[in-house]
VEXDREN-129972 format. One record per atom (N, C-alpha, C, O): residue number from 1; residue in three letters; atom name; x, y, z. Coordinates in pm, whole numbers, padded with zeros to 5 digits. Each point is the difference from the previous one (the first is absolute). Layout:
<gutors>
GUTOR  num  residu  atome      c1      c2      c3
GUTOR  NUM     ALA     CA       X       Y       Z
...
</gutors>
This chain:
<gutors>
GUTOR  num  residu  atome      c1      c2      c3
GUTOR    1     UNK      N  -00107   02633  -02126
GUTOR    1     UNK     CA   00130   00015  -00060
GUTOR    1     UNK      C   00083  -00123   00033
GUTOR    1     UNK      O  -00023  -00062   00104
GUTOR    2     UNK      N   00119   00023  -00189
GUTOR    2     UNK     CA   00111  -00110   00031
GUTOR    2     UNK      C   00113   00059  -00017
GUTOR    2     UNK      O   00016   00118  -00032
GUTOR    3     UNK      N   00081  -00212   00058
GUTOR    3     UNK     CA   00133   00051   00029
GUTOR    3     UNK      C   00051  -00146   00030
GUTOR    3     UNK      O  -00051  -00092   00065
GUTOR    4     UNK      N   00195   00105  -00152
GUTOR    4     UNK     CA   00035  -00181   00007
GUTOR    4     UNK      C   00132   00061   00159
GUTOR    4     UNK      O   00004   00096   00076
GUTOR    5     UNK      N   00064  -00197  -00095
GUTOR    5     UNK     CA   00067   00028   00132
GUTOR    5     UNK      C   00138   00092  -00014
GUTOR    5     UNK      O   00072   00048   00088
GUTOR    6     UNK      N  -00066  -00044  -00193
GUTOR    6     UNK     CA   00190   00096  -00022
GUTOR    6     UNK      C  -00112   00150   00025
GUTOR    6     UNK      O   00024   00070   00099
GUTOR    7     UNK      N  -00142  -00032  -00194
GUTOR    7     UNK     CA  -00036   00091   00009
GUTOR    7     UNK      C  -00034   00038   00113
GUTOR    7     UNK      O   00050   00108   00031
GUTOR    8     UNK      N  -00146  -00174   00077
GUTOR    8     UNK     CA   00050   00023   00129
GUTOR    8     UNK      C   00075   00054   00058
GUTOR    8     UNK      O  -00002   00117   00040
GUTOR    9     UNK      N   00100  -00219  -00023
GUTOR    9     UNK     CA   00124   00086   00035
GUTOR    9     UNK      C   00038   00064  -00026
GUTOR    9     UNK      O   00060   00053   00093
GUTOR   10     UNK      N  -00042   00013  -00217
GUTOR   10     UNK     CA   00031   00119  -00067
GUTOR   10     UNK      C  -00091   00128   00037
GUTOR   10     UNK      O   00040   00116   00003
GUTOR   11     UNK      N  -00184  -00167   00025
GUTOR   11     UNK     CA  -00068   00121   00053
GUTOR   11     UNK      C  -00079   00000   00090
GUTOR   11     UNK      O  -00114   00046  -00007
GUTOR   12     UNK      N   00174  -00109   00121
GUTOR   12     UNK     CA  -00101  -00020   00121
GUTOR   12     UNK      C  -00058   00120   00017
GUTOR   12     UNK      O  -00121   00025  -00008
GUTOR   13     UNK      N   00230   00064   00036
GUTOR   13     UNK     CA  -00067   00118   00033
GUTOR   13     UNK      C  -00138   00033  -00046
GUTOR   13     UNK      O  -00098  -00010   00075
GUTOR   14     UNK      N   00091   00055  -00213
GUTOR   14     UNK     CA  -00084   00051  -00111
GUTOR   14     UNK      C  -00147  -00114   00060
GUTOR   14     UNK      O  -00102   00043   00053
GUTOR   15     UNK      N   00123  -00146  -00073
GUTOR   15     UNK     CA  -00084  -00111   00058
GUTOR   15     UNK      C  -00120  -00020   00101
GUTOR   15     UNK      O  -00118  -00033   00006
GUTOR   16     UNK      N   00263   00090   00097
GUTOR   16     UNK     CA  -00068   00054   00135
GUTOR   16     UNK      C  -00113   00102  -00011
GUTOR   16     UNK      O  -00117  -00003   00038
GUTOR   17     UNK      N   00172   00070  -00085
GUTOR   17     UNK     CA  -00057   00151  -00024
GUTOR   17     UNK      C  -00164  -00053  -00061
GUTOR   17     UNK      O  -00112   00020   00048
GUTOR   18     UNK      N   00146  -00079  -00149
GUTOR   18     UNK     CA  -00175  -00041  -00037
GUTOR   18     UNK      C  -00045  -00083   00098
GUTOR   18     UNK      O  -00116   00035   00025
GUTOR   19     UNK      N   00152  -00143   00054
GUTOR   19     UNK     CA  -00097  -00042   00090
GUTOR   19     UNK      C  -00032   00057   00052
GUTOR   19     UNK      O  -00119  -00003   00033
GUTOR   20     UNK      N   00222   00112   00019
GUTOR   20     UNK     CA  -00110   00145   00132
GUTOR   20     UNK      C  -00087   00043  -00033
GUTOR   20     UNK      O  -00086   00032   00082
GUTOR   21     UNK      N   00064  -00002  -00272
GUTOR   21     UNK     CA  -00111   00067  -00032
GUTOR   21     UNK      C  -00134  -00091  -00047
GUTOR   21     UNK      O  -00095   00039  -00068
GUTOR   22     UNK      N   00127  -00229   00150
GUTOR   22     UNK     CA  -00118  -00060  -00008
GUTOR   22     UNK      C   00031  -00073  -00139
GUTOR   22     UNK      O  -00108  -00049  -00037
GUTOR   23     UNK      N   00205   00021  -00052
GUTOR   23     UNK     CA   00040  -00068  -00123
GUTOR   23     UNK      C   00020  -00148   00076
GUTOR   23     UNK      O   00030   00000   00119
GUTOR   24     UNK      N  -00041  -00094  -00173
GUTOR   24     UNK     CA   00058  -00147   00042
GUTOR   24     UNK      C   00134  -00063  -00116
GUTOR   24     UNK      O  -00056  -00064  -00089
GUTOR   25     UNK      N   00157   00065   00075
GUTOR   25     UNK     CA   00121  -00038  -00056
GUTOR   25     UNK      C  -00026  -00179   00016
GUTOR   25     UNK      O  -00038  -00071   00093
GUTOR   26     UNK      N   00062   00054  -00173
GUTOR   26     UNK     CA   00002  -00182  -00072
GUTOR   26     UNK      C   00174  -00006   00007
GUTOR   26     UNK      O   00070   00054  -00085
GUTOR   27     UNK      N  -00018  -00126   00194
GUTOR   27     UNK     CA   00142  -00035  -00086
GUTOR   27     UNK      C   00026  -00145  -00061
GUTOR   27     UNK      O  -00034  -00107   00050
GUTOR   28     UNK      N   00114   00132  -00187
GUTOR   28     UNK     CA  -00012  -00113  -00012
GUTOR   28     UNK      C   00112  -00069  -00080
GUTOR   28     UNK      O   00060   00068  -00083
GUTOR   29     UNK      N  -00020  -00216   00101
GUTOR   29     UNK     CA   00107  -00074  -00051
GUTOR   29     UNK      C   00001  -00038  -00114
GUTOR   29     UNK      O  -00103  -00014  -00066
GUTOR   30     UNK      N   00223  -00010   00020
GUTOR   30     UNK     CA   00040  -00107  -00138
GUTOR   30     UNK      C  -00073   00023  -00130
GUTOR   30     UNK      O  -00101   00069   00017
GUTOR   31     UNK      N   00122  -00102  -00130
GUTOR   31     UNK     CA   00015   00007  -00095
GUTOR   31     UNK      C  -00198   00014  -00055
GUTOR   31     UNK      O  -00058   00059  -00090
GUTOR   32     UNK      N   00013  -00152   00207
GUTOR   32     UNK     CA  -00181  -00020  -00046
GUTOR   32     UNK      C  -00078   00095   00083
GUTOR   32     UNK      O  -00122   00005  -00011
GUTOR   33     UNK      N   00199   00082   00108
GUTOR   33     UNK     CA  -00012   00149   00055
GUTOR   33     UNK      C  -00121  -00051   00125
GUTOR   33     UNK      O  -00113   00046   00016
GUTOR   34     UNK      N   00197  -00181   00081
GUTOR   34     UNK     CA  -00097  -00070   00086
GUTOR   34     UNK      C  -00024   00160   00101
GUTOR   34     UNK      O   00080   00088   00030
GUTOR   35     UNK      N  -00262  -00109   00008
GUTOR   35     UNK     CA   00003   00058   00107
GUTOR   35     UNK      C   00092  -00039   00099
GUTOR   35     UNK      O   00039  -00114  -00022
GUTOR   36     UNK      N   00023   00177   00145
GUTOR   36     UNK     CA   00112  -00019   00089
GUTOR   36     UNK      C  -00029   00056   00142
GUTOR   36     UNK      O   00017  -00062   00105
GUTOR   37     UNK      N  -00064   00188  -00119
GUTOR   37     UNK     CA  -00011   00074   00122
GUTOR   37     UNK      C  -00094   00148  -00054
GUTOR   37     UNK      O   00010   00042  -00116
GUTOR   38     UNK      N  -00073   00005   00190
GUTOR   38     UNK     CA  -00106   00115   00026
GUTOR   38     UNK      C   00011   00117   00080
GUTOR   38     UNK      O  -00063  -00010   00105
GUTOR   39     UNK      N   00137   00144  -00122
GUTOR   39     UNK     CA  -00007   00068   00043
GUTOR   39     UNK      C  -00140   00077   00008
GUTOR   39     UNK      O  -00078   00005  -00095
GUTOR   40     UNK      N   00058   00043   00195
GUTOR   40     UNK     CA  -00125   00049   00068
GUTOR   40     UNK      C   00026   00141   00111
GUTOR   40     UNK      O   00104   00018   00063
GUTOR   41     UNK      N  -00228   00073  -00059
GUTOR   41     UNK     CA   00014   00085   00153
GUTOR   41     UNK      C  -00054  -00096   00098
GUTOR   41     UNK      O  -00089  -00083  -00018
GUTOR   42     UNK      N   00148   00103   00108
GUTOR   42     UNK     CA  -00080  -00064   00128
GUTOR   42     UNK      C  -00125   00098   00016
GUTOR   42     UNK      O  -00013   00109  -00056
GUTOR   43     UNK      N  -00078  -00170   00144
GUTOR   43     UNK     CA  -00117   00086   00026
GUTOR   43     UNK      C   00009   00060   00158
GUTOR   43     UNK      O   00010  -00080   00092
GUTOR   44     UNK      N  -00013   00177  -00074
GUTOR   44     UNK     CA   00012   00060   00131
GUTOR   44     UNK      C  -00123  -00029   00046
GUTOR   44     UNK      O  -00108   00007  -00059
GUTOR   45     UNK      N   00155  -00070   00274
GUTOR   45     UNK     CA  -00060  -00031   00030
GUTOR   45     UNK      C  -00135   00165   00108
GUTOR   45     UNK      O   00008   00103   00066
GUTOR   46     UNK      N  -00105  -00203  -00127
GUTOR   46     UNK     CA  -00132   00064   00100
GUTOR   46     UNK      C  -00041  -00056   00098
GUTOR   46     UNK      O  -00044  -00115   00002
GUTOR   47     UNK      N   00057   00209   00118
GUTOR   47     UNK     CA  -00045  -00100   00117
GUTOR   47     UNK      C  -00131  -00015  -00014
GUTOR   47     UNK      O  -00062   00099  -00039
GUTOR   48     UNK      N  -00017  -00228   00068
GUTOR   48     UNK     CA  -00139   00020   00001
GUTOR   48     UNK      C  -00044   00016   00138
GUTOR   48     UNK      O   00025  -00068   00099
GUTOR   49     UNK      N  -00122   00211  -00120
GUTOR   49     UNK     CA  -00092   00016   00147
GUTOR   49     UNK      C  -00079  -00113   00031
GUTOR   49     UNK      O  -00043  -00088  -00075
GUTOR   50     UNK      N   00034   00100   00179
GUTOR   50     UNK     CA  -00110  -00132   00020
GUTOR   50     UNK      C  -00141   00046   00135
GUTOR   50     UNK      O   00013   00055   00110
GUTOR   51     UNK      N  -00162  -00115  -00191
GUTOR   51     UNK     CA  -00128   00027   00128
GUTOR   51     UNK      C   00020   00141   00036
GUTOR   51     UNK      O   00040   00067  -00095
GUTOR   52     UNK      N  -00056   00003   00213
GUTOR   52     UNK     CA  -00006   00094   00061
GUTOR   52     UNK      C   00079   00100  -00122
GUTOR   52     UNK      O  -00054   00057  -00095
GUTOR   53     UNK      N   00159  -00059   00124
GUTOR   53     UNK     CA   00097   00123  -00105
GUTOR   53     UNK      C  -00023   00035  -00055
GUTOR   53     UNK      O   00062   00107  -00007
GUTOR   54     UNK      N  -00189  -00128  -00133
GUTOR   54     UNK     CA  -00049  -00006  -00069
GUTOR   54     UNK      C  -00051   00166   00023
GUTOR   54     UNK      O   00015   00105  -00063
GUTOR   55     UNK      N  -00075  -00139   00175
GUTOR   55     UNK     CA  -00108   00126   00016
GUTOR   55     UNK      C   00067   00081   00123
GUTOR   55     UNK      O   00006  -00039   00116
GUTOR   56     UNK      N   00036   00142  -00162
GUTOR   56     UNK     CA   00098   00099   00096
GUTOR   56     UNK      C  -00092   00093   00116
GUTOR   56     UNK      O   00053   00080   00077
GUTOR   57     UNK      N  -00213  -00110  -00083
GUTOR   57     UNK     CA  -00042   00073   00033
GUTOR   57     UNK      C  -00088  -00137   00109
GUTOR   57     UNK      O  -00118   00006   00036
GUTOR   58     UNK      N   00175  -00071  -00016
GUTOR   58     UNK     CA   00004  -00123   00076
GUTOR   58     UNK      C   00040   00026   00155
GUTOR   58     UNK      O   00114   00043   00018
GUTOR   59     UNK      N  -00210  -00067   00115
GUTOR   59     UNK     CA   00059   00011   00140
GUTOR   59     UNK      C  -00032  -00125   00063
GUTOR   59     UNK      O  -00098  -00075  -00005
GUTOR   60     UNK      N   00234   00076   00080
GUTOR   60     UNK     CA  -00069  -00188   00064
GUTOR   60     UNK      C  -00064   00092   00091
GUTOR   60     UNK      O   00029   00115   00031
GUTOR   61     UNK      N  -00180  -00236   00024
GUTOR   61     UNK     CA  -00051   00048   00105
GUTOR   61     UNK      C   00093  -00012   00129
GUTOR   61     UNK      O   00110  -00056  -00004
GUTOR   62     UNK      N  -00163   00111   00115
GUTOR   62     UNK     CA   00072   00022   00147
GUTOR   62     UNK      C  -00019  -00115   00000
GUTOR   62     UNK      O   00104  -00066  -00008
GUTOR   63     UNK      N  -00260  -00031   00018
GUTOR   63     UNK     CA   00027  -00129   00095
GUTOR   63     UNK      C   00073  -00100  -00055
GUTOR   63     UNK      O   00020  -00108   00056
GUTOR   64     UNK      N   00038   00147  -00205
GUTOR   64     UNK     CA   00088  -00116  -00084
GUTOR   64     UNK      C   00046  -00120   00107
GUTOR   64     UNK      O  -00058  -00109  -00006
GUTOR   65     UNK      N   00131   00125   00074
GUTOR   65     UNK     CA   00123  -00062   00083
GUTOR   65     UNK      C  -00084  -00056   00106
GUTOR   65     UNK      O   00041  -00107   00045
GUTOR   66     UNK      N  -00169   00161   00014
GUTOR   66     UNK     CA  -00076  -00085   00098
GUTOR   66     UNK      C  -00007  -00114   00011
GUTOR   66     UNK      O   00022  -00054  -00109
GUTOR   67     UNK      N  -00045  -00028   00201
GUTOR   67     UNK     CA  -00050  -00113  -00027
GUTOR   67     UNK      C  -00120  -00032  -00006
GUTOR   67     UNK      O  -00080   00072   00061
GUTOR   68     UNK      N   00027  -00193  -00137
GUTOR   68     UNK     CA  -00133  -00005  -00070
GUTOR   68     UNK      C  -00106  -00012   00134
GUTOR   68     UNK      O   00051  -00023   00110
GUTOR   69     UNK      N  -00155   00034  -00119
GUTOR   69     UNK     CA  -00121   00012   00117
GUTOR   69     UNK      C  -00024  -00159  -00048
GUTOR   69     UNK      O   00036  -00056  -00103
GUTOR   70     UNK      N  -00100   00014   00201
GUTOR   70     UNK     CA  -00055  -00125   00002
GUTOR   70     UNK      C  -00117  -00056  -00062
GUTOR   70     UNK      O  -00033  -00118   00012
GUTOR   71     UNK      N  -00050   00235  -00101
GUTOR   71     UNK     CA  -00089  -00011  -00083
GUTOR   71     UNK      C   00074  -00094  -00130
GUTOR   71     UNK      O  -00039  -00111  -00038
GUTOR   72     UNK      N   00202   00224  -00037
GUTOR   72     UNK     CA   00032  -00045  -00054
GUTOR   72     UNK      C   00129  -00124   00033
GUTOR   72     UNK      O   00058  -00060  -00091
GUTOR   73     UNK      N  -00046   00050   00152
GUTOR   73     UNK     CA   00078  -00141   00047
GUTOR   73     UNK      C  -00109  -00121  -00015
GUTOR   73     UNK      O   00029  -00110  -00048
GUTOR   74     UNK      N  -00096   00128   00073
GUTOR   74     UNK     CA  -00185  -00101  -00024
GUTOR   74     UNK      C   00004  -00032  -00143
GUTOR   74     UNK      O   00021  -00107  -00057
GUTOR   75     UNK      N  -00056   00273  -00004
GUTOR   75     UNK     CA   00002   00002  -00153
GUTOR   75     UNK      C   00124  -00125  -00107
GUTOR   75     UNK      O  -00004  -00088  -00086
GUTOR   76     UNK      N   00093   00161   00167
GUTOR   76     UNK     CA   00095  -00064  -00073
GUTOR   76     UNK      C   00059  -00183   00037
GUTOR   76     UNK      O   00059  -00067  -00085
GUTOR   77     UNK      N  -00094   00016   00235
GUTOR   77     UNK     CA   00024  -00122  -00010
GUTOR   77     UNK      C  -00142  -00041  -00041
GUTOR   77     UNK      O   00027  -00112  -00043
GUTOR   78     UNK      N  -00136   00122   00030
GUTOR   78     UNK     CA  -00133  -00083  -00008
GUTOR   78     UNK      C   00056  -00057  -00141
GUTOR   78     UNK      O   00097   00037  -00066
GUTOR   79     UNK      N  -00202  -00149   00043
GUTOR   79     UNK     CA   00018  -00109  -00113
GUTOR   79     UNK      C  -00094   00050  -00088
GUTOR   79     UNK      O  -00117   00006   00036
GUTOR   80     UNK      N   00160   00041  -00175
GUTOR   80     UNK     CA  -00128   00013  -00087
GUTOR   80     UNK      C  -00085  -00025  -00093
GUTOR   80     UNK      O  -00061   00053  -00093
GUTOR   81     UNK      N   00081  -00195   00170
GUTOR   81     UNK     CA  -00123  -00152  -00048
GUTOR   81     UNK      C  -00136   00038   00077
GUTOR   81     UNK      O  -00098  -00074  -00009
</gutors>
């Protein structure tokens, strides 16, 4: 939909009302009816879960928080050339 700018103003309201229901409003200027401005809904935000959260049926293990044994301290500095 468009809408030059008096009409606008004349019906923001009404306007509004269709972007909530997901419409995009064109406003627009002067005599050659320039695009100008874009009314829109915003998109409500979703938090994104992230790794673990995913799966609710998810338990950290007990030794999570341990510190690593020296097998893997080995593991992890050795070079793997």
């Amino acid at each position: 939909m468009t809408a030059t700018i008096f009409e606008a103003k004349t019906n923001l309201s009404e306007l509004i009302k269709r972007a909530q229901t997901g419409e995009t409003v064109t406003i627009t200027s002067g005599r050659d009816k320039t695009p100008v401005a874009k009314l829109s809904p915003i998109e409500t935000f979703q938090p994104k879960r992230l790794g673990v959260c995913y799966n609710p049926n998810f338990v950290l293990p007990a030794d999570f928080f341990d510190p690593p044994t020296e097998a893997e301290l080995n593991d992890w500095e050795s070079d793997p050339k």
